[in-house]
N, C-alpha and C positions, 0 to 999 in steps of 0.2 A: 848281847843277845836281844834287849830289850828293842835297840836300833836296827836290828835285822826282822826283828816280827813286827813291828810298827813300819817300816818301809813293806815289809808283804801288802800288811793290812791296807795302809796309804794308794797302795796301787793297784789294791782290788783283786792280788790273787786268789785262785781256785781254790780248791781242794784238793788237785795233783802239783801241785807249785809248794803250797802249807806242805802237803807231804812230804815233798821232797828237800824244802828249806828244814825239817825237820829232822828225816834221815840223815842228811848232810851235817849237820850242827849235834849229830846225836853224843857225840864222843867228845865234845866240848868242853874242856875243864873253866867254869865259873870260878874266876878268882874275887876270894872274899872282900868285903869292904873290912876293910880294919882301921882302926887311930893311923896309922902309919898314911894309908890309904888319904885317908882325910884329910892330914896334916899334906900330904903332897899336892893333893888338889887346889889345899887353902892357899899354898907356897903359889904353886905353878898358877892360880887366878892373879895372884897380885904380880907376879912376875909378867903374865902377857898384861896388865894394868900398864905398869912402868912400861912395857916393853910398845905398847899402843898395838899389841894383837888383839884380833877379835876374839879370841877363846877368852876374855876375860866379860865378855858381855853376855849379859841373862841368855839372851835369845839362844847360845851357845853351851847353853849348861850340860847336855848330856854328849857334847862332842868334849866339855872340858872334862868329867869324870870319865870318860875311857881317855884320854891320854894323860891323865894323872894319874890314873890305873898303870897304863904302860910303863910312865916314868918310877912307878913306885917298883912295881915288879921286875924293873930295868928289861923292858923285852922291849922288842920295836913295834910299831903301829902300822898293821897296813890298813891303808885306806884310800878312798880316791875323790878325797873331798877335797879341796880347797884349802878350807878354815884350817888345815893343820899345816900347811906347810909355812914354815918357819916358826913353829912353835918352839919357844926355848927349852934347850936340852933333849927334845924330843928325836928320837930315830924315827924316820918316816918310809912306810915302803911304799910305792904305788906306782903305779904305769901314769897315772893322769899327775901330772904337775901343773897347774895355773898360778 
């Protein structure tokens, strides 16, 4: 969620765009951070480490906790970034592959 209102905000939407990024996202279930959560993250950073993906570099830290999130909560990730594809163990949904 953090990553969808900070992309609003980055790109200088409205107040009907916020609104409707809003209504859209209203029924969202926020999956908690927990130990488990952490501990997957901490895993999955040293795993793209060894593995020479970028999810393990600073600059990437809020792309690494949603898909440590994914992984912990075993659900797939959609997204249309880049940065994740080939991330280990990761499910990846997206129309964009680069």
């Amino acid at each position: 969620m953090a990553e969808a209102c900070y992309g609003a905000l980055k790109s200088g939407w409205g107040p009907r765009r916020i609104t409707e990024l809003t209504a859209m996202t209203a029924d969202v279930t926020v999956l908690p951070v927990d130990a488990e959560t952490i501990e997957q993250v901490a895993q999955l950073r040293n795993a793209c480490r060894k593995a020479g993906h970028a999810l393990h570099q600073p600059v990437h830290n809020a792309d690494l906790w949603i898909s440590g999130a994914a992984l912990r909560w075993d659900i797939p990730l959609v997204a249309h970034d880049a940065v994740f594809v080939g991330c280990p163990g990761l499910v990846l949904r997206t129309e964009v592959l680069a």
